[in-house]
C-alpha positions, -999 to 999 in steps of 0.1 A, spaced: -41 620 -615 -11 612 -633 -11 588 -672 17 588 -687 35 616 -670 0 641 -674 -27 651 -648 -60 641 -663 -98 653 -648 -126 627 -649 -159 627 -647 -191 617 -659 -228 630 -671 -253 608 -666 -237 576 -679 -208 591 -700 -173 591 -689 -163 624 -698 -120 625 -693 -94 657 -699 -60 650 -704 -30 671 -713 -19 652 -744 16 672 -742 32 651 -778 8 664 -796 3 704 -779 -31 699 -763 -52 692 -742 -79 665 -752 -113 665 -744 -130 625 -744 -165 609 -742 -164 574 -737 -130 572 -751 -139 590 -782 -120 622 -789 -149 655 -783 -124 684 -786 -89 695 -780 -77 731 -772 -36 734 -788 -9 753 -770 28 763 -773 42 755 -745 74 775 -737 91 792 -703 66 790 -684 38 803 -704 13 785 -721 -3 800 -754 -36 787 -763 -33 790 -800 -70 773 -809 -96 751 -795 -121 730 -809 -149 707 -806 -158 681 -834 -195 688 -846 -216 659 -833 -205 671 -799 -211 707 -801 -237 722 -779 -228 705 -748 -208 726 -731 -177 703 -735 -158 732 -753 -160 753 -715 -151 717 -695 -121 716 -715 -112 749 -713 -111 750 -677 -97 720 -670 -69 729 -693 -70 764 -672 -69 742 -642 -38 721 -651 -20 754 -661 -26 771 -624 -11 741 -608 19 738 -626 28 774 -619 24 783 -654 4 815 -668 -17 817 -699 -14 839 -731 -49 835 -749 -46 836 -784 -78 818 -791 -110 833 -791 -126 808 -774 -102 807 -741 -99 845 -741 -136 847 -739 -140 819 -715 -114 840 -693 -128 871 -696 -163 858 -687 -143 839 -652 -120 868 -647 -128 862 -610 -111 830 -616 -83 829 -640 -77 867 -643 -42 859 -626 -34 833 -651 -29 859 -679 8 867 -686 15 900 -687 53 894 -702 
């Protein structure tokens, strides 16, 4: 789905609208609960290669598995724009690593 010029995933659990959006003026992808901001992982975005420099979920949120959601989802928008991925974050270079299967191909090897 497109807003404002961004593919967004939606979803819920249970009875909360879970949304991830590529928030591209401010270098991330933003993971929301009701509307409420959960997490966001930041990139530098440049050639053709996105760098995921650090990802985050705000404490009262933790423990949900929010963080992975928004990982792949960013992952997901990445693949089909024909980008690949440098992992500079812990968190997304684990979350590749562990979904190798998956993503291994996103990796840029430049």
């Amino acid at each position: 789905m497109a807003f404002g010029g961004a593919r967004i995933a939606r979803g819920t659990i249970g009875s909360v609208a879970i949304t991830v959006a590529d928030a591209p003026q401010e270098h991330r992808y933003e993971i929301r609960v009701d509307g409420e901001l959960a997490g966001f992982t930041e990139y530098v975005r440049r050639g053709g290669v996105v760098t995921f420099i650090h990802t985050e979920t705000l404490p009262e949120y933790e423990g949900q598995g929010l963080g992975t959601q928004l990982v792949r989802q960013a992952l997901d928008d990445v693949r089909a724009a024909g980008d690949t991925v440098v992992a500079q974050c812990p968190f997304v270079k684990s979350f590749i690593h562990r979904h190798a299967d998956e993503y291994g191909d996103l990796v840029s090897h430049a």
